[in-house]
MIVEXRO-50873 format. One record per residue: residue in one letter; y, x, z of N, C-alpha, C in turn. Coordinates in Angstrom, 3 decimals. Example, Ala and Ser with C-alpha at 12.3 -4.5 7.8 and 13.67 -1.06 7.14 Angstrom:
<pts>
 aa  n.north   n.east     n.up ca.north  ca.east    ca.up  c.north   c.east     c.up
  A   -5.690   13.190    7.800   -4.500   12.300    7.800   -3.300   13.200    7.800
  S   -2.250   12.850    7.080   -1.060   13.670    7.140    0.030   12.900    7.870
</pts>
This chain:
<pts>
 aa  n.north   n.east     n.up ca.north  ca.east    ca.up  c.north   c.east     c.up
  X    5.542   44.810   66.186    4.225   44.491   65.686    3.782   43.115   66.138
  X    2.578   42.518   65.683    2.177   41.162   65.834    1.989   41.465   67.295
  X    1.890   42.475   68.394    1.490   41.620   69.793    2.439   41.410   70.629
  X    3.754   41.680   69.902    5.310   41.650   70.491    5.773   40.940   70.278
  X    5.555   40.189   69.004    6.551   39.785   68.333    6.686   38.419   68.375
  X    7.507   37.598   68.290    7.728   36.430   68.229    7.958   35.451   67.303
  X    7.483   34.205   67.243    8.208   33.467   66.081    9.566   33.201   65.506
  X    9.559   33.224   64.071    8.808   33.076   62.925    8.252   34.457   62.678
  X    8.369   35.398   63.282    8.290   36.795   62.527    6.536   36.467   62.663
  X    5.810   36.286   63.843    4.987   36.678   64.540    3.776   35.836   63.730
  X    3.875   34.223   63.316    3.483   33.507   61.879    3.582   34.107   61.046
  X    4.498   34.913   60.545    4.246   35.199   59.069    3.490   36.821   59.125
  X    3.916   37.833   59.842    2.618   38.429   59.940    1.472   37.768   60.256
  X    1.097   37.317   61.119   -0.672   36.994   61.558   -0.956   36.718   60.334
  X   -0.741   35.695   58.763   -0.776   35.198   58.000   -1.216   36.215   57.226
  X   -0.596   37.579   57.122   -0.227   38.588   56.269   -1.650   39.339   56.624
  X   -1.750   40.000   58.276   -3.170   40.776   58.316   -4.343   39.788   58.385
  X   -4.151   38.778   58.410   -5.323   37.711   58.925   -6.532   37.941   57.907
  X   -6.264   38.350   56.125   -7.364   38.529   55.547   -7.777   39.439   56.145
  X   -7.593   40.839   56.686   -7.807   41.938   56.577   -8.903   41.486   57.214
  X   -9.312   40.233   58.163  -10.156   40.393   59.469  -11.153   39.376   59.122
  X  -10.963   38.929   57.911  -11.706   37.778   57.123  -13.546   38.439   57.478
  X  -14.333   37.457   57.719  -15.875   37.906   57.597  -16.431   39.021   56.718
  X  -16.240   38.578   55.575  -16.571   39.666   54.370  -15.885   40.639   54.788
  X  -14.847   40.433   54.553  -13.765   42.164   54.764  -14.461   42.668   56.132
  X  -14.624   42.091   57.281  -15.578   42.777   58.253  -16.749   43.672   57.648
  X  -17.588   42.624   56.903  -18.799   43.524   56.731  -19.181   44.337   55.557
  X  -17.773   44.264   54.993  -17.230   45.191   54.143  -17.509   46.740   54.703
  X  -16.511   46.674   55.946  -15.934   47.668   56.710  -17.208   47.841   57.430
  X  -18.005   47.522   57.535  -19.552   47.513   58.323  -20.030   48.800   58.292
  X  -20.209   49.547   56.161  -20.405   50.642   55.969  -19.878   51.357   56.402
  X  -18.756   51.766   56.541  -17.274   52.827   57.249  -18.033   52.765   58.416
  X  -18.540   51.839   59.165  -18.356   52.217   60.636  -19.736   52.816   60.988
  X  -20.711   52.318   60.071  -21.992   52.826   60.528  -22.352   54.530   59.901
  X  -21.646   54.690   58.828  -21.479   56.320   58.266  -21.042   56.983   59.439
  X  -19.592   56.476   59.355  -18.537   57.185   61.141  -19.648   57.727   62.225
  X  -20.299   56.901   62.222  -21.702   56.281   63.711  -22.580   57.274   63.669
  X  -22.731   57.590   62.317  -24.261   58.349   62.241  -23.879   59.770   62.158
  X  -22.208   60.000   61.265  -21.372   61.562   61.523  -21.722   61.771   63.034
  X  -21.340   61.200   63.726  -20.578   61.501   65.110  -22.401   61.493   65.902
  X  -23.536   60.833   65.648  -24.898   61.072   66.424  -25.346   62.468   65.695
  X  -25.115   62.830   65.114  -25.630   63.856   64.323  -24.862   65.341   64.826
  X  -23.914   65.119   65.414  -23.236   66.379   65.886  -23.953   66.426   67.805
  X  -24.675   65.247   68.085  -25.109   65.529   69.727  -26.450   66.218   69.189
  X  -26.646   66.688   70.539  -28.569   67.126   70.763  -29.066   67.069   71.818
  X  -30.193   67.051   72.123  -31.139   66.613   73.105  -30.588   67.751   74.050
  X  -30.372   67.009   75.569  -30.401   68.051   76.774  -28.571   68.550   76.462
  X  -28.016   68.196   75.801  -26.555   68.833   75.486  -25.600   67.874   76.451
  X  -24.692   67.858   77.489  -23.716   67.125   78.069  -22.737   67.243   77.245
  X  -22.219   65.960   77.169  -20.913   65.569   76.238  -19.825   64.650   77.521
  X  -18.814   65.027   76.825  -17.711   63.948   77.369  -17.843   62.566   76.604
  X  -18.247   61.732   77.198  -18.854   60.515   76.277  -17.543   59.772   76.025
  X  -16.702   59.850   76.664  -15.588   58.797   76.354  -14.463   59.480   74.979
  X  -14.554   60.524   75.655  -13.627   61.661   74.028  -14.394   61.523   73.149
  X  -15.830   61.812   73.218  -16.230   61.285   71.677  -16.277   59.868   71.316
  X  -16.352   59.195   72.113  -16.188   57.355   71.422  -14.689   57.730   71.197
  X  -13.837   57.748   71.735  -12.577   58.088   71.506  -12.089   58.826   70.011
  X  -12.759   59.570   69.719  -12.800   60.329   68.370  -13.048   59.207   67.380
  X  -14.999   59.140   67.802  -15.252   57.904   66.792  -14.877   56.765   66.663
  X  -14.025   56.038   67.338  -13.137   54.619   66.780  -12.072   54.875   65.843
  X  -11.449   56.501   66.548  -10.173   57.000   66.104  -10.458   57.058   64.228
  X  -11.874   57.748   63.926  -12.213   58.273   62.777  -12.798   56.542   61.578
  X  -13.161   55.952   62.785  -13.135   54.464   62.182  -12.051   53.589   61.675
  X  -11.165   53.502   62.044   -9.580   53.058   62.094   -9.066   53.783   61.385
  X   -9.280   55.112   61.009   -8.472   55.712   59.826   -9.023   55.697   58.831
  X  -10.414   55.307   58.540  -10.772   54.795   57.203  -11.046   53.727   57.137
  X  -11.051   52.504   58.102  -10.535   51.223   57.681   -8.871   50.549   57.377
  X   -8.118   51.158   58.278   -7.497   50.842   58.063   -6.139   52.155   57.474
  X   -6.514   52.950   56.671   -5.866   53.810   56.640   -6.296   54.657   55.062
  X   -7.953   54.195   55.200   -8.855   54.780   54.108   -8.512   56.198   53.827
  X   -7.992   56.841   55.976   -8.053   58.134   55.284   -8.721   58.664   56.886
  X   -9.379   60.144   56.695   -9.892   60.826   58.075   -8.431   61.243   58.763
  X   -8.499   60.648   59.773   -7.732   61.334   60.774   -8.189   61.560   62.158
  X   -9.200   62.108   61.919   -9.997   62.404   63.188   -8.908   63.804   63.723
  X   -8.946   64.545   62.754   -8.114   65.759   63.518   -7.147   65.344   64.513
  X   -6.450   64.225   64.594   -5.485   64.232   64.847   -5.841   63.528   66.660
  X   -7.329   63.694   66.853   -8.004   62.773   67.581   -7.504   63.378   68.892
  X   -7.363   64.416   69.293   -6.929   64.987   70.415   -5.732   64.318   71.056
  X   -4.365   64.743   69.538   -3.000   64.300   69.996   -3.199   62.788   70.124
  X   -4.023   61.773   69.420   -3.723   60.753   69.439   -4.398   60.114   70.712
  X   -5.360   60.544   71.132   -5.903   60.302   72.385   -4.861   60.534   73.383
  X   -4.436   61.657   73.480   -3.170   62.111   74.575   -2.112   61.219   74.762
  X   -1.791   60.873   73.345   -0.642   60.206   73.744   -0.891   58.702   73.577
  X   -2.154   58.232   73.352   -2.764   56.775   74.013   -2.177   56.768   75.393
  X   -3.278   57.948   76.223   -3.509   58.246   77.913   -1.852   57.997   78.212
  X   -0.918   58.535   77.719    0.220   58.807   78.213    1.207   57.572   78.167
  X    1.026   56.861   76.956    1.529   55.778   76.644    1.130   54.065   77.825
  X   -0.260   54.577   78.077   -1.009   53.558   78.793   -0.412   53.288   80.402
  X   -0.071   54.700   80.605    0.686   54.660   82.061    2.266   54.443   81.946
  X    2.967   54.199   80.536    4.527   53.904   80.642    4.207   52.327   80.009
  X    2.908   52.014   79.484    3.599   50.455   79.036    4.287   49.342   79.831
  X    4.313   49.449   80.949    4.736   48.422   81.960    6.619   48.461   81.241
  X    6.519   49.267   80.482    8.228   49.919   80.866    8.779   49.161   79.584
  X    7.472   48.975   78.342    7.958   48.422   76.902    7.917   46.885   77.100
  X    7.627   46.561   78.180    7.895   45.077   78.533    8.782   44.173   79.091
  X    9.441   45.938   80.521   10.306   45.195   81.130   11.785   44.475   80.210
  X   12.234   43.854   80.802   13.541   43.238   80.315   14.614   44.062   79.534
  X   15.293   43.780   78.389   16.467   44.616   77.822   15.544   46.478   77.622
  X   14.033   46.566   77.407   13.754   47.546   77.453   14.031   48.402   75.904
  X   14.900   47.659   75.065   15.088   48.721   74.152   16.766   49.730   74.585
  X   17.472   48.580   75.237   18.467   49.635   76.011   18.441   50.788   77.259
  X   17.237   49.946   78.147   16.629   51.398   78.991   16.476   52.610   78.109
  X   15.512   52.535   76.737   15.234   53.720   76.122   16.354   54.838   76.224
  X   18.105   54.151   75.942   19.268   55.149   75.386   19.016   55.675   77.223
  X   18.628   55.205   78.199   18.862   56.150   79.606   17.827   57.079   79.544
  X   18.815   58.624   80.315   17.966   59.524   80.573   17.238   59.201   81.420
  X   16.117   58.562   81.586   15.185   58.780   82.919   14.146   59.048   82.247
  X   13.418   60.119   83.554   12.209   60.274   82.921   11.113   59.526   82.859
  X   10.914   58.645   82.874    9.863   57.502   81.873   10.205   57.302   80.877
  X   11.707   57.155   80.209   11.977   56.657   78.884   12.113   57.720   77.927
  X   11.777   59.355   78.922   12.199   60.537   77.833   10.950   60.475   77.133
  X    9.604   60.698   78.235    8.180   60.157   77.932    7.898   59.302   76.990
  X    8.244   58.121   77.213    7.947   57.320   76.313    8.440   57.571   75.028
  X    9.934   57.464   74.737   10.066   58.463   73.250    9.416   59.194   73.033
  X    8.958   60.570   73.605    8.192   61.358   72.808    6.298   61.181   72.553
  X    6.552   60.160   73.322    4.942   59.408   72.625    5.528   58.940   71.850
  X    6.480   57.770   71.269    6.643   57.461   70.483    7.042   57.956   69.155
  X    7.401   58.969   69.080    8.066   60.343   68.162    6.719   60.773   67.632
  X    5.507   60.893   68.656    4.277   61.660   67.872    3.643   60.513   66.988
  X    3.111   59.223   67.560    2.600   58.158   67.011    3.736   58.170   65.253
  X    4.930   57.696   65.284    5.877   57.702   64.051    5.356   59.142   63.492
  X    5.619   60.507   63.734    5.138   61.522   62.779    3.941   61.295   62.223
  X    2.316   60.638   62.805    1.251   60.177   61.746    1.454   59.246   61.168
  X    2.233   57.995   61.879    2.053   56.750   60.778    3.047   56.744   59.894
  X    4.108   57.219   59.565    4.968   57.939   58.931    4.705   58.770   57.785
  X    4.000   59.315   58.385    3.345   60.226   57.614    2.259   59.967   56.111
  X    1.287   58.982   56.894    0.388   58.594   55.674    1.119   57.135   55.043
  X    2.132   56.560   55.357    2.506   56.039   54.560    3.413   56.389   53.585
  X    3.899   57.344   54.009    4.893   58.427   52.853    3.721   58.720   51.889
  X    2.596   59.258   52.490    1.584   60.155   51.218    0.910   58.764   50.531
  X    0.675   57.411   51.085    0.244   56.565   50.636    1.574   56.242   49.454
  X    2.772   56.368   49.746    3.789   56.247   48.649    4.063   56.757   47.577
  X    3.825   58.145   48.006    3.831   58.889   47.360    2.994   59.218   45.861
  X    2.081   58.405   45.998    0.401   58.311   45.361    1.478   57.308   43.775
  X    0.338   57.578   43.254    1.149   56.495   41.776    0.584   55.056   42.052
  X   -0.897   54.658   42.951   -1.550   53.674   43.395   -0.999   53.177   44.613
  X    0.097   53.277   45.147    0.368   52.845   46.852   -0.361   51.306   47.262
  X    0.104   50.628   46.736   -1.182   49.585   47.194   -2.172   48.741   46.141
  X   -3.132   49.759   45.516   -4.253   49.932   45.783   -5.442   49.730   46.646
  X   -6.399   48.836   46.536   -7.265   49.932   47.841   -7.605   48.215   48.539
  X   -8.746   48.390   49.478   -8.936   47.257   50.363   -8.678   47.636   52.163
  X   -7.948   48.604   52.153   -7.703   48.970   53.383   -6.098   47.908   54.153
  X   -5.930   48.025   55.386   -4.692   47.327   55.976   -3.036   47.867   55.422
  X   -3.221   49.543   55.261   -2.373   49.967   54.516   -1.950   49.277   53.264
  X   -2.506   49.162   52.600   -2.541   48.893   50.947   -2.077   47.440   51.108
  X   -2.595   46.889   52.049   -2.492   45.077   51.835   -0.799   45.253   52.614
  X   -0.525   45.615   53.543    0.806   45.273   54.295    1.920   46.154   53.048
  X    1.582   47.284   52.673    2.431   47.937   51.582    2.546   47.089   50.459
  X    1.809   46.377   50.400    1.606   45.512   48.638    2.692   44.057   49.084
  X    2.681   43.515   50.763    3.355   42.556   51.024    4.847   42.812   51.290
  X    4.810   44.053   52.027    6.513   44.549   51.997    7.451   45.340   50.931
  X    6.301   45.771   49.956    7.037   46.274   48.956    7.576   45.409   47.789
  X    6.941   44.214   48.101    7.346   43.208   47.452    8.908   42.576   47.520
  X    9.031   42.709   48.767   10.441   42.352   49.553   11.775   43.702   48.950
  X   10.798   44.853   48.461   12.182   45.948   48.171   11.445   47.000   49.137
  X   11.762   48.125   48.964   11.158   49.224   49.254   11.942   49.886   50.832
  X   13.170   48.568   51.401   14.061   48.916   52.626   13.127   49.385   53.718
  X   14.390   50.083   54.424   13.694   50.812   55.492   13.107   49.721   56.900
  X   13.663   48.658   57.070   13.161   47.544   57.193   11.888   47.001   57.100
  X   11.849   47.267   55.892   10.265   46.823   55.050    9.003   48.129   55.570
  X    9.330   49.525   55.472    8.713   50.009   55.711    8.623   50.226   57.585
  X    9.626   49.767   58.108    9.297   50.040   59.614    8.104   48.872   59.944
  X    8.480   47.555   59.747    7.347   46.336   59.839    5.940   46.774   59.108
  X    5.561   47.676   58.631    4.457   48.186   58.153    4.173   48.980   59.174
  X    4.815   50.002   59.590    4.856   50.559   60.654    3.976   50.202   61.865
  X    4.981   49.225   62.143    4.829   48.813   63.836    3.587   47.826   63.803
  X    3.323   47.418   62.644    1.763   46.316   62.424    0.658   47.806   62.079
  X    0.776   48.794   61.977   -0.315   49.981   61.513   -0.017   50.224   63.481
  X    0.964   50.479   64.006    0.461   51.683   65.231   -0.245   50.552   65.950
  X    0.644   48.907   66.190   -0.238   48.057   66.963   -1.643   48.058   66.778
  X   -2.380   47.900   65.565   -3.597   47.821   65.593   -4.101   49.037   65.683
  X   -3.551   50.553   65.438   -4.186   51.635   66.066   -4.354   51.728   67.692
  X   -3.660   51.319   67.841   -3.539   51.404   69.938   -4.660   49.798   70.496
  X   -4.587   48.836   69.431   -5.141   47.765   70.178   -6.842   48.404   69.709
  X   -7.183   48.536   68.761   -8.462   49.348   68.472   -9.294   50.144   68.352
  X   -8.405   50.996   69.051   -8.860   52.507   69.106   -9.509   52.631   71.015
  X   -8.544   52.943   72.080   -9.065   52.894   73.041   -9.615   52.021   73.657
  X   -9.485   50.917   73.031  -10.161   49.490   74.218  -11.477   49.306   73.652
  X  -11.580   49.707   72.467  -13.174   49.449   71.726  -13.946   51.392   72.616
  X  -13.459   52.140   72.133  -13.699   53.247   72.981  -14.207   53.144   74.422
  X  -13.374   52.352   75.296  -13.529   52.031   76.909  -14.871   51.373   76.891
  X  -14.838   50.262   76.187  -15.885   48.975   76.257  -17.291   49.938   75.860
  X  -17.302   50.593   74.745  -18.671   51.262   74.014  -18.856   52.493   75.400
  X  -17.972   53.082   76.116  -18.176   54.319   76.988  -19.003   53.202   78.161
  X  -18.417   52.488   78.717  -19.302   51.741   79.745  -20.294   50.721   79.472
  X  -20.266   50.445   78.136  -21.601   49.878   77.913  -22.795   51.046   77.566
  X  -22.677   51.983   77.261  -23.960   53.118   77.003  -24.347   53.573   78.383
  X  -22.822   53.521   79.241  -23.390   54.738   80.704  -23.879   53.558   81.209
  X  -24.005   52.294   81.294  -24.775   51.276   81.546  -26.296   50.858   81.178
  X  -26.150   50.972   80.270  -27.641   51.180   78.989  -28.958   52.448   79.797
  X  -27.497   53.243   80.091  -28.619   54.625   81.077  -29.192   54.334   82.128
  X  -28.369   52.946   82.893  -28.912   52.919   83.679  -29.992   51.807   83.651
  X  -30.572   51.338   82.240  -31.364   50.480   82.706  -32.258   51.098   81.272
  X  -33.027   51.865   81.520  -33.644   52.417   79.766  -34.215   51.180   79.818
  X  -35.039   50.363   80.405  -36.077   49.052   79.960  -35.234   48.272   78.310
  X  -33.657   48.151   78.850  -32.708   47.665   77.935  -32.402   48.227   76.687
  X  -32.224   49.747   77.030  -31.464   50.441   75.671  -33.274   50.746   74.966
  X  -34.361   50.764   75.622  -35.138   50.621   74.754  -35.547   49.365   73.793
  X  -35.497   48.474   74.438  -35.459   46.900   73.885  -34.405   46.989   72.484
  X  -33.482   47.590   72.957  -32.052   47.635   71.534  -32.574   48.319   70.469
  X  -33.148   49.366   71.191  -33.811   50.741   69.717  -34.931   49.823   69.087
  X  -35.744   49.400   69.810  -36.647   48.773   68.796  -36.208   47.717   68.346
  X  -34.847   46.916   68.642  -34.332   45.704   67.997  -34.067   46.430   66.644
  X  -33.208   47.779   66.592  -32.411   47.685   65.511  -33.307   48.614   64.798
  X  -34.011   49.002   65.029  -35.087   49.519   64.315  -36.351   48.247   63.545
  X  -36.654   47.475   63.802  -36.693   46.216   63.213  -36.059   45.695   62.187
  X  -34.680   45.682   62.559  -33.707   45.107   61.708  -33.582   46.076   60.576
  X  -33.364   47.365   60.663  -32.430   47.845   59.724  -33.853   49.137   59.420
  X  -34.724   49.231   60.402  -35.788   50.078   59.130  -35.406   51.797   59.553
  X  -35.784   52.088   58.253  -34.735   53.770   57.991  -33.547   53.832   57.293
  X  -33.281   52.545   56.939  -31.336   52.480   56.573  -30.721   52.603   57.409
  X  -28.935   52.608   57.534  -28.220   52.334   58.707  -28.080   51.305   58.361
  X  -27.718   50.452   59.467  -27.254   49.192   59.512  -26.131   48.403   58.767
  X  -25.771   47.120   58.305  -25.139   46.474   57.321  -24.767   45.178   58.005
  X  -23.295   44.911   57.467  -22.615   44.060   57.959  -23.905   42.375   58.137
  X  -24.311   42.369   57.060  -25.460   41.497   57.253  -26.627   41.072   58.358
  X  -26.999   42.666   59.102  -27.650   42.755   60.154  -27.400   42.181   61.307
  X  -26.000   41.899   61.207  -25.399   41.693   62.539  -25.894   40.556   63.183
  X  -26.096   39.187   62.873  -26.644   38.311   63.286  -28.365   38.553   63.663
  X  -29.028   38.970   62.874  -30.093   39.420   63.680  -30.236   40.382   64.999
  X  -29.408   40.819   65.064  -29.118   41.556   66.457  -28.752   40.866   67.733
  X  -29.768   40.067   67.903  -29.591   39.086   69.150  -29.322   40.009   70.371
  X  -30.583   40.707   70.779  -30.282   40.787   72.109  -29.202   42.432   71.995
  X  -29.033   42.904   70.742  -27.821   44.173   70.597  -27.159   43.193   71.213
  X  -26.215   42.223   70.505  -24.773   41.754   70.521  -25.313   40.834   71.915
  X  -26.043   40.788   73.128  -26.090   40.464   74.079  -25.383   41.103   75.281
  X  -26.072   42.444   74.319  -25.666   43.413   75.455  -23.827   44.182   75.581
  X  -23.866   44.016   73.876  -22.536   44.901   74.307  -21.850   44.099   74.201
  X  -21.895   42.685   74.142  -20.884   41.764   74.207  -20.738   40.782   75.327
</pts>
């Protein structure tokens, strides 16, 4: 994937997802995330304890599969969380030196790591088969559709479809828990200062009214994007 990879490969992807991340296409994706936002506030209630990090964890998960996937895969939010957690404590191992020949050794870090890697390939595998499968495969303004529309161009090789692959799990793993981490300690932060998270409610209540919020809003959200940024 692009955070491995090296030149020329590593140029001509960035080139390839770089629209996906274009302004517009952001606040495109603005709607997706603020629907996601308002699913996921609508299932808490007053006085109820939650695991705050599993549900941000859910909700990025459920964001990322309809931006970049344009499909729900929240179900899958458990296993894919798990084998984030699990993956996070062997990455030292996908770095070290000659680490695609460690993999063929039995040790147990590299049995681990395959079978995180075995679950991640059964979903992304998965919806790109059913995305193939479709008479529309690329179709659509999602990351799927755009990387399928660039490698299928090249021939339908297994080649072609692994580099789709490994550019879909990278940006699931780079966007899923680190946006999760950042939103879990910026709220249990927020708690601790209500003067702040009240200042935000009446910011974005200002801004956006009784709508949800729109890629447009974003710049008026001074002191929001102060805080969580």
């Amino acid at each position: 994937g692009l955070l491995t990879s090296e030149d020329p490969l590593h140029a001509a992807q960035r080139r390839l997802i770089q629209p996906a991340f274009h302004r517009e296409r952001i606040a495109h994706h603005a709607q997706a995330m603020t629907e996601c936002a308002s699913l996921a506030c609508r299932r808490w209630r007053d006085g109820q304890t939650i695991d705050l990090r599993n549900e941000l964890l859910s909700l990025t998960l459920d964001i990322l599969g309809k931006t970049l996937f344009n499909q729900r895969i929240a179900d899958d939010a458990g296993e894919i969380a798990e084998a984030v957690t699990e993956l996070m404590s062997l990455v030292d191992l996908v770095f070290v030196p000659f680490s695609q020949h460690l993999m063929q050794l039995p040790l147990p870090g590299m049995r681990r790591l395959k079978r995180v890697r075995d679950r991640f390939d059964r979903l992304i595998y998965g919806l790109i088969e059913e995305r193939l499968s479709s008479k529309t495969p690329r179709d659509g303004d999602d990351l799927l559709s755009m990387l399928l529309q660039h490698q299928l161009n090249e021939g339908t090789s297994a080649h072609a479809i692994r580099q789709v692959r490994d550019e879909c799990l990278t940006i699931l793993l780079a966007g899923h828990e680190t946006i999760a981490n950042a939103l879990t300690y910026a709220l249990f932060l927020l708690a601790q200062h209500p003067e702040d998270a009240t200042r935000i409610r009446t910011e974005v209540d200002r801004v956006s009214g009784v709508r949800n919020l729109q890629g447009q809003d974003y710049e008026q959200l001074v002191f929001t994007r102060c805080a969580l940024l």
